[in-house]
C-alpha positions in Angstrom: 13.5 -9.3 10.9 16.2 -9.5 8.5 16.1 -5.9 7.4 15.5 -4.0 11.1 19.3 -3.3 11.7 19.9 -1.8 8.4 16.5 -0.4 8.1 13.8 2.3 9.8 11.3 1.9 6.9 10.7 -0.6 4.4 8.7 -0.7 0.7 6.2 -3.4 -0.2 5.0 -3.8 -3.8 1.6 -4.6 -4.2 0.8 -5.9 -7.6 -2.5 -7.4 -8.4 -2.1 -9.1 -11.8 -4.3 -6.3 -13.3 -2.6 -2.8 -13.2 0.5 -4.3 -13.8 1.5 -8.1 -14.8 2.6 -9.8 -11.4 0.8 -10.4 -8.2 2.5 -10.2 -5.0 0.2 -9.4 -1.3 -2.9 -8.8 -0.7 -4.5 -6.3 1.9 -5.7 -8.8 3.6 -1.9 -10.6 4.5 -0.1 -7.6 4.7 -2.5 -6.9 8.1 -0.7 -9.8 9.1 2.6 -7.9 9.0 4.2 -7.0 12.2 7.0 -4.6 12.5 8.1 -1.5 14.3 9.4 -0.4 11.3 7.5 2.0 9.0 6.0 0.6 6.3 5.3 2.4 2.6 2.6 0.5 0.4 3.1 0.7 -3.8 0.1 -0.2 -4.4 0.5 -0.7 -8.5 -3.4 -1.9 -9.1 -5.9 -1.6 -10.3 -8.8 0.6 -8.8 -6.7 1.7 -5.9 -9.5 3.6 -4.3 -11.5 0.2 -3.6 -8.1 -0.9 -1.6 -6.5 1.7 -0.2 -8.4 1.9 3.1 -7.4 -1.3 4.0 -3.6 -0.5 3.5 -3.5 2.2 5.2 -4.5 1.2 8.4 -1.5 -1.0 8.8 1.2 1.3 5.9 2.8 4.9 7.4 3.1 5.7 3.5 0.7 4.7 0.7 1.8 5.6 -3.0 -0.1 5.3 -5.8 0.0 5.4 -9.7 -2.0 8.4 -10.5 -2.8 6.8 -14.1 -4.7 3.9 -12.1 -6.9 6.6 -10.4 -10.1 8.2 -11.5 -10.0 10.9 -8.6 -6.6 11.6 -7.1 -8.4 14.1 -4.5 -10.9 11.5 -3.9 -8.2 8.8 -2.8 -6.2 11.3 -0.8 -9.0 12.0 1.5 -9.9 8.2 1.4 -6.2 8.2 3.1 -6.6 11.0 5.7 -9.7 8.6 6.7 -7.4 5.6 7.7 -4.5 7.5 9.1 
């Protein structure tokens, strides 16, 4: 709510302890989320293609570390799945 009147999209980190040494979200709260804005989705963790299905049926915008991937095709069409 803060951000709407300065904002038409907004970036969420989502760290899992793992891939990168913080944890913020999980897929399960940011479901929760409710904006009209567009959401992106960083999703620095580990094993993205396990996750990434469940952000994207709530993100506009899902970006990934392609070091953290084993197939980078593979998780692109898991993507066009949820979109």
């Amino acid at each position: 709510k803060l951000v709407k009147p300065f904002a038409k999209r907004i970036h969420i980190d989502i760290m899992d302890n793992k891939f990168v040494p913080n944890k913020t979200i999980s897929a399960r709260i940011a479901k929760t989320l409710r904006t009209n804005l567009k959401i992106d989705y960083h999703l620095m963790i580990k094993d993205p293609e396990k996750k990434v299905l469940d952000f994207c049926r709530n993100g506009d915008r899902i970006i990934v570390h392609h070091e953290a991937v084993k197939d980078i095709n593979a998780i692109a069409g898991i993507a066009r799945i949820g979109s």
